[in-house]
C-alpha positions in Angstrom: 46.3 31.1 102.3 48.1 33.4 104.7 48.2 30.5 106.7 50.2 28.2 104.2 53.0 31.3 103.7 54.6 31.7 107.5 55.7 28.1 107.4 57.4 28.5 104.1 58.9 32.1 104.7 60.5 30.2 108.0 61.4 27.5 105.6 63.2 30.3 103.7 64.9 32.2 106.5 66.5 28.8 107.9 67.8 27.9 104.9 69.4 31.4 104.5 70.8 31.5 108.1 72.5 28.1 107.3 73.9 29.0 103.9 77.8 28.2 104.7 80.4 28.4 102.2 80.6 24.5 102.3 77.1 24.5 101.1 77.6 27.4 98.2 80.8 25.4 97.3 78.5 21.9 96.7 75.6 24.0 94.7 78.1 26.0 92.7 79.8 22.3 91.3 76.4 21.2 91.1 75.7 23.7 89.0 78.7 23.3 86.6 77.9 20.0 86.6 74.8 20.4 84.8 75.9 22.8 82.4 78.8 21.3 81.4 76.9 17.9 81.4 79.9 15.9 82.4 80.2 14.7 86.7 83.7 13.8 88.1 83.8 10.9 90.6 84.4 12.6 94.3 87.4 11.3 95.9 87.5 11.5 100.0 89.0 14.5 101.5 92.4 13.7 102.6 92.7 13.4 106.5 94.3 16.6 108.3 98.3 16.1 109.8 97.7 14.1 113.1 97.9 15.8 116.7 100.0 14.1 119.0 97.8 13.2 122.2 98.0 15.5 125.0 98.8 12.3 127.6 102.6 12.9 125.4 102.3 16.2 125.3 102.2 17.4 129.2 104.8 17.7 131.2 105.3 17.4 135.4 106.3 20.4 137.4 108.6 20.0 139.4 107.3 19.1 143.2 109.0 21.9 145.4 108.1 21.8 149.1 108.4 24.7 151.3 109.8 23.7 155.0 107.9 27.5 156.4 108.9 26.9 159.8 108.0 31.0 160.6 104.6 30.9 159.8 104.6 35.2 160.3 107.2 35.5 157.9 105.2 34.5 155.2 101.8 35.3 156.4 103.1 38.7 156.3 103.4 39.1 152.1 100.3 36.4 152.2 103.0 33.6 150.8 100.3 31.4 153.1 97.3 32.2 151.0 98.9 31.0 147.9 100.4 27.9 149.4 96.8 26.9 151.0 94.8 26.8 147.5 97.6 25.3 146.0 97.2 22.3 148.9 93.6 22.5 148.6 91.3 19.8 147.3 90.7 22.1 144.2 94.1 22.8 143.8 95.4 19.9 143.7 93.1 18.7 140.3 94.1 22.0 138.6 93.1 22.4 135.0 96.7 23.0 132.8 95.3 26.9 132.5 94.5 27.1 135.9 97.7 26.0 137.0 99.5 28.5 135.2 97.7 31.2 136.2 98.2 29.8 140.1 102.3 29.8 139.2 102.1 33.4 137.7 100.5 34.5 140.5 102.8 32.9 143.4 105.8 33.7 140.8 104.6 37.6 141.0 103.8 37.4 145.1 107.1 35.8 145.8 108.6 38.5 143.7 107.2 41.1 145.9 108.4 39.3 148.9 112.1 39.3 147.7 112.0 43.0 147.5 111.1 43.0 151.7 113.6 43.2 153.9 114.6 39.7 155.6 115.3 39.2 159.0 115.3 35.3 158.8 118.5 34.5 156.3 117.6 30.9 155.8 114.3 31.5 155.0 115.0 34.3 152.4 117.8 31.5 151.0 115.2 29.4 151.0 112.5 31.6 149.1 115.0 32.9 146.6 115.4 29.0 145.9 112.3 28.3 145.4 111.9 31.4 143.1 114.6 30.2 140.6 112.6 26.8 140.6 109.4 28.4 139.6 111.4 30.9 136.7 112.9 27.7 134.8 109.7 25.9 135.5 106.8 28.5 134.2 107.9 27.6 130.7 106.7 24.2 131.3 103.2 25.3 132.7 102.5 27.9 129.8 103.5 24.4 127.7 100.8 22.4 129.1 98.1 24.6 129.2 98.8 25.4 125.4 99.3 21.9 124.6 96.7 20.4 126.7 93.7 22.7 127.5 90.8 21.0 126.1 89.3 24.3 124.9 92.4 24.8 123.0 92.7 21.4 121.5 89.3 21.6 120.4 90.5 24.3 118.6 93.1 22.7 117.3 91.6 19.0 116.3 88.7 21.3 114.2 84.8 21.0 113.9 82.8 19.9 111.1 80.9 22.6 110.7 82.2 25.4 108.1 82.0 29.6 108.2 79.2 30.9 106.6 79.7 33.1 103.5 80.2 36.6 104.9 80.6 38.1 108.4 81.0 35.2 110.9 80.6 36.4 114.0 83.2 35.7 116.9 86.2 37.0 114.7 87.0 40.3 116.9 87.0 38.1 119.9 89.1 35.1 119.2 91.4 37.9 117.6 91.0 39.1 120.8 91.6 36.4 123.0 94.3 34.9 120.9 96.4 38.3 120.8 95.7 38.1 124.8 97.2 34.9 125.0 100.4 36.2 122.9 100.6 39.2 125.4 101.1 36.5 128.2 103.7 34.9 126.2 105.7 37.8 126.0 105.0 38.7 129.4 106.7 35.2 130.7 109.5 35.8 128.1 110.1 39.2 130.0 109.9 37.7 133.4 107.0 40.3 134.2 105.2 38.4 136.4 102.9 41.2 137.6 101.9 42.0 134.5 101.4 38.3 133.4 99.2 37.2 136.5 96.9 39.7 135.7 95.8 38.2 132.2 92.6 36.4 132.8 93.4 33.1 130.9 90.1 31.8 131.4 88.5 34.6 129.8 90.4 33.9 126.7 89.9 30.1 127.0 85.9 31.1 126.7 85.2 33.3 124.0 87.2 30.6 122.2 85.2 27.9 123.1 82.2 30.8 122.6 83.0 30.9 119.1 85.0 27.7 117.9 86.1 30.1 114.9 89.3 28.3 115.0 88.1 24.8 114.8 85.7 26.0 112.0 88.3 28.2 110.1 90.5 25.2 110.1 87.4 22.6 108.8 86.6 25.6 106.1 90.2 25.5 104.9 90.3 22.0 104.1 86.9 21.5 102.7 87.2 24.9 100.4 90.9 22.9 99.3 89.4 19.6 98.7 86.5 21.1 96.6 88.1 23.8 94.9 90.6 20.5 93.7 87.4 18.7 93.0 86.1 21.5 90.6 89.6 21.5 88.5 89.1 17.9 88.1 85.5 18.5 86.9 86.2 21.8 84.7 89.6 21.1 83.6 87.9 17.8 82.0 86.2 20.1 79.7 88.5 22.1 77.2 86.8 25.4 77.0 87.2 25.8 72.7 84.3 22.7 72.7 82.3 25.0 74.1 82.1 27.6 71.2 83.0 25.8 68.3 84.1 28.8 65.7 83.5 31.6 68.5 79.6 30.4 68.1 77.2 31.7 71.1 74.5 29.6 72.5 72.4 28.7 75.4 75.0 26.7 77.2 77.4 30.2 77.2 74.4 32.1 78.6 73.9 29.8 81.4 77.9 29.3 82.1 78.3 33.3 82.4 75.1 33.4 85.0 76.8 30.7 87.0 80.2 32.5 87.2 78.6 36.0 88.2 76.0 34.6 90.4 77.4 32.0 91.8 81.5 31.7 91.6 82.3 35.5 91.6 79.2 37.0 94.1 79.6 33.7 96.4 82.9 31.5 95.9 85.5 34.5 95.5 83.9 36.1 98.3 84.2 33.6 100.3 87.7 32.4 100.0 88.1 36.2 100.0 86.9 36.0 103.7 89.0 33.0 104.5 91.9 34.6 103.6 91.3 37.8 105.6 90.7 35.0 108.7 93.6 33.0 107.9 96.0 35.8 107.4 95.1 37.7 110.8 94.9 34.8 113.2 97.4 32.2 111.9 100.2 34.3 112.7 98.9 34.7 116.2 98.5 31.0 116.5 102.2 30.3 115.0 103.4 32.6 117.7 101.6 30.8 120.4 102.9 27.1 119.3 106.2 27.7 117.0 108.3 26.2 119.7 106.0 23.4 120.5 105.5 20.0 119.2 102.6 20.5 117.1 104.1 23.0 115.1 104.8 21.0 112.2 100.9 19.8 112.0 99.6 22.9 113.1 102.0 24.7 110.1 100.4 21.4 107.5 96.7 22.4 108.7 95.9 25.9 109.1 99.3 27.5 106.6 99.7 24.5 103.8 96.5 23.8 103.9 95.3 27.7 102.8 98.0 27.8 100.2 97.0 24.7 98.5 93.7 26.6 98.3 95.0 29.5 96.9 96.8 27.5 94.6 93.9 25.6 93.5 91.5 28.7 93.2 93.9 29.9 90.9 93.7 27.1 88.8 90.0 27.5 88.6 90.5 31.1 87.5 92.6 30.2 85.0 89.9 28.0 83.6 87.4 30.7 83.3 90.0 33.3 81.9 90.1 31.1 79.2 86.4 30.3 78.3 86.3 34.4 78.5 89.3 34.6 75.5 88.6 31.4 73.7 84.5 32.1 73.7 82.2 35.2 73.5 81.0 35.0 76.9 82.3 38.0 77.8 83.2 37.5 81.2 83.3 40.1 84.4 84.3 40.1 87.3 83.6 42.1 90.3 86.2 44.2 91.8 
């Protein structure tokens, strides 16, 4: 007998790790459907605003050759180092992010360089050339790698797969690395180069590919939208008077008041209650990151429009219950 119960408490436990609020959304309208006795067609959830495709998205840098006749005179602030990876066979296939990092880097060397004492005149001329070229060209790099990176527009595009109900885990860290990445913004806006080549990008680039808790928060939007509009449909088919005909209490009342405290206030409430929290801490960081970009607009339609139209239609859907509560004697509460 004690045989037949480990398979099924495993059964169990898997079932519980998976229990996503895509899932609890799906068994709560199940639930109402039955009840209620009434089903609503489902209609297909409405595609999310199109990204352009990075290939229209990246931008060249401008190709700036260094005539270093005096080899000492750079070796000397290790200008040479720099140069060599960048004429590498690695650094010539640079990633966007890796890229960037490489101009910071050579933007905050050269810096340094400046600041020497020059002997050579036409090479310092030459130097503080090529340093105005890289200042009103980093823009273009930080551009790329936002625009471009694959981890990032992974993020962006979204993953079918939702947050679960309570405590997903990778929040702290793409807070984390996202804030990072808004540091370095404002670190290029200053002109601190120092301070800007030290950000490790691609240790920000992997706890969000870690975690994907963007591309799910941005799935978990849309599908908690589309179903919360699908559940209006369904209860807002069903006036809540012809369920108590002269205040009358039955079975039916019973059952509806277990499925709102079980199910919509202890699972559905709590979770759009965590996707707000999400939403509202990492959207402005992503906003930040892309406002001057050209996948603001779609980026503003998915992740901001999107979680107010769920907002919206969650309120319908209270509304509907706050109703049943005055019109019947199901004496409704909620947690608070």
């Amino acid at each position: 007998m004690k045989l037949w119960l480990l398979p099924l408490l495993l059964i169990n436990l898997i079932a519980c790790s998976d229990n996503n609020g895509e899932k609890a959304l799906q068994n709560y309208q199940q639930r109402l459907e039955r009840v209620l006795d009434t089903e609503i067609a489902g209609t297909p959830r409405p595609a999310a605003a199109p990204l352009t495709a990075p290939r229209d998205l990246k931008q060249p840098l401008p190709d700036l050759r260094l005539d270093l006749t005096d080899a000492y005179a750079t070796r000397h602030c290790s200008l040479d180092t720099l140069i060599g990876e960048r004429n590498s066979s690695l650094g010539k296939v640079y990633s966007a992010s890796k890229q960037l990092s490489y101009e910071l880097r050579f933007l905050s060397q050269l810096q340094h360089c400046l600041q020497q004492n020059w002997d050579n005149s036409a090479l310092l001329s030459q130097l503080q050339q090529v340093y105005r070229q890289k200042q009103h060209s980093i823009d273009i790099a930080f551009n790329n790698m936002l625009l471009t990176d694959d981890t990032l527009r992974k993020e962006l595009l979204g993953i079918r797969k939702a947050l679960p109900l309570q405590t997903a885990p990778g929040f702290s860290e793409t807070w984390q690395a996202l804030t990072e990445l808004n540091r370095l913004q404002q670190f290029i806006a200053e002109q601190n180069w120092q301070a800007a080549s030290q950000v490790d990008i691609e240790q920000q680039l992997q706890l969000l590919y870690r975690y994907n808790f963007v591309a799910r928060l941005q799935y978990s939007l849309r599908a908690a939208n589309h179903q919360l509009a699908q559940l209006n449909l369904l209860t807002e088919a069903v006036a809540p008077i012809t369920l108590c005909p002269q205040q009358r209490d039955s079975e039916q009342l019973q059952i509806l008041a277990n499925v709102f405290s079980k199910y919509f206030v202890s699972e559905i409430q709590l979770y759009t209650s965590e996707l707000s929290r999400y939403h509202q801490q990492l959207w402005p960081l992503l906003q930040q990151l892309y406002q001057h970009t050209d996948l603001n607009t779609p980026l503003t339609l998915r992740f901001e429009q999107t979680y107010l139209d769920m907002r919206t239609e969650l309120s319908r859907h209270v509304k509907w219950w706050q109703a049943l509560n005055s019109q019947c004697p199901v004496k409704l509460t909620a947690q608070q």
